[in-house]
N, C-alpha and C positions, 0 to 999 in steps of 0.2 A: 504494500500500500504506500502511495507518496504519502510522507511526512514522516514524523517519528511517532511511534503509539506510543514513547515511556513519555511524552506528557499530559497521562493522565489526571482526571482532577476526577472530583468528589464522584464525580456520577457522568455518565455516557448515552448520549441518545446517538443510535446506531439507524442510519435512514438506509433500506434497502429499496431502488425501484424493482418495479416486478419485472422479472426477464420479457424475452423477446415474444410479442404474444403473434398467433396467426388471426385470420380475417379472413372468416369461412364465409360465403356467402348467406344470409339467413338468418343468421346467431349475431343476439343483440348484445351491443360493444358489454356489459356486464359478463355475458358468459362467454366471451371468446377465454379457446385456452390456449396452451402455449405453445409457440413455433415450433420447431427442429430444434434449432436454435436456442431458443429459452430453454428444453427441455436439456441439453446440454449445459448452459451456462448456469442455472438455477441451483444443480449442488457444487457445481466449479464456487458460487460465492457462500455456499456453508460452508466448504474447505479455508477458505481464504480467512473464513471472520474466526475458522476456529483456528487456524494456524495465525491470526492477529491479536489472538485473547481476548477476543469479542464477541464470545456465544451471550446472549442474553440472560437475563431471570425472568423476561416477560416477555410477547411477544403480542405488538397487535397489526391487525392486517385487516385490510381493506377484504370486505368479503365478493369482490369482483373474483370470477374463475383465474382469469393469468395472477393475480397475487396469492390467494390461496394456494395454486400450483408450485411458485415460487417458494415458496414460506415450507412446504409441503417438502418439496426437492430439497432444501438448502436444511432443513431443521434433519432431515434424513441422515445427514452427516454427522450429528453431534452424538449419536450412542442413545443420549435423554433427553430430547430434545424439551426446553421451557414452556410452562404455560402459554396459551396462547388463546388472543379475545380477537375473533370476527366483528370488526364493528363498520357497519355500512354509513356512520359518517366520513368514514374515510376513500368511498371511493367518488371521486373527484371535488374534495376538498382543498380549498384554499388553505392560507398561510391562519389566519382564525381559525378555522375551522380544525387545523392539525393539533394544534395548539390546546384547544377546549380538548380535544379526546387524551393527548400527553399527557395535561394538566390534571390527570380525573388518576393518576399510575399512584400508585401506594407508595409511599416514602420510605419506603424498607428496600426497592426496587432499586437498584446501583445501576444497572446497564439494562436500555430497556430498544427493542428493533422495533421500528417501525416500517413496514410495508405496505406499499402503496404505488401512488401516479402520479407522472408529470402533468402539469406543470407546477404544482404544490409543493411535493417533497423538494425539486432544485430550487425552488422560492423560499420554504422554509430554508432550507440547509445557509442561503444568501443570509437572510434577515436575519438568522440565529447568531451568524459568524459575525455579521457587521461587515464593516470596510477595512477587515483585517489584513497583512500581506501574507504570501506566501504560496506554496507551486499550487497546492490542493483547493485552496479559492480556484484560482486562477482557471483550475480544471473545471470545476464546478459552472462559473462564469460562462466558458466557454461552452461549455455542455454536459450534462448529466444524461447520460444514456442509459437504456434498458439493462436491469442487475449493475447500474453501479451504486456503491455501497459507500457513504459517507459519515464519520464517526465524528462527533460534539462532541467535547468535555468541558464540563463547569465546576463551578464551588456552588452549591446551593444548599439548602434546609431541606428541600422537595421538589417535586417535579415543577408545583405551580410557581416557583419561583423560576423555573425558564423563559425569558423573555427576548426579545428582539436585543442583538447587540451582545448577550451576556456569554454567549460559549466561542471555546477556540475551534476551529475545526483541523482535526489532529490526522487527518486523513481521508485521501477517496480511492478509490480503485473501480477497475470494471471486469471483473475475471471475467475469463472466456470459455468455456468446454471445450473440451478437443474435439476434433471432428472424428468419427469412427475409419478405424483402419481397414483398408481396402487391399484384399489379396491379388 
């Protein structure tokens, strides 16, 4: 992942977008599920967050079919994978709207993934960081693609104390799947 993970702080919101989803004809944008593609990259970023030291204690996800599939593949990696809360204000939520559902995470929760869709999670991950410097904005700025994975750290009391401006973003990445090997 660019940046460094050892400057963690108190607590960690871990934004995953949902992998690469397909567009079947017919199937309304809620249950499209996921590409070729996503189906590959989707445990490629459970590998990545658990070799980051960033498997979560909670987990909530947009209950759209390509996020749940996502969250699905990628938690498949961790052995036990965390709790996890389906909440349908998350799929196509703004930067408020992310925020009220974070806001609501039990304060005993240290590192918690969020799963979801653009254009919100690369909005939140902006407004979280502020006008901070450094490569992983910068990535972010330019683009936040399908399964990339971008890690907040703050000082806070609680979740609700996360606000626009308050956390670093300590890293983004975009793992890949490999494509299958051909005899």
């Amino acid at each position: 992942m660019t940046g460094s993970g050892s400057e963690v702080a108190g607590r960690r919101l871990v934004v995953l977008r949902h992998a690469k989803s397909a567009w079947p004809d017919g199937v309304p944008d809620h249950e499209r599920p996921l590409a070729p593609r996503g189906l590959r990259d989707a445990p490629a970023a459970g590998r990545a967050l658990a070799e980051a030291g960033c498997v979560p204690e909670l987990a909530l996800c947009s209950t759209a079919a390509r996020a749940r599939g996502t969250w699905e593949s990628a938690a498949a990696e961790w052995g036990t994978p965390p709790p996890v809360r389906f909440d349908p204000r998350l799929y196509g939520a703004d930067v408020p709207g992310l925020l009220e559902v974070v806001h609501e995470t039990p304060a005993e929760v240290r590192t918690l993934l969020l799963v979801g869709h653009n254009p919100g999670l690369e909005e939140l991950v902006l407004e979280l960081a502020g006008d901070g410097p450094g490569d992983a904005l910068d990535e972010v700025r330019l683009k936040f693609p399908t399964s990339a994975i971008a890690v907040l750290a703050w000082h806070g009391p609680g979740w609700r104390s996360l606000a626009p401006g308050t956390a670093l973003l300590t890293s983004m990445t975009v793992p890949r799947g490999r494509e299958p090997q051909r005899d």
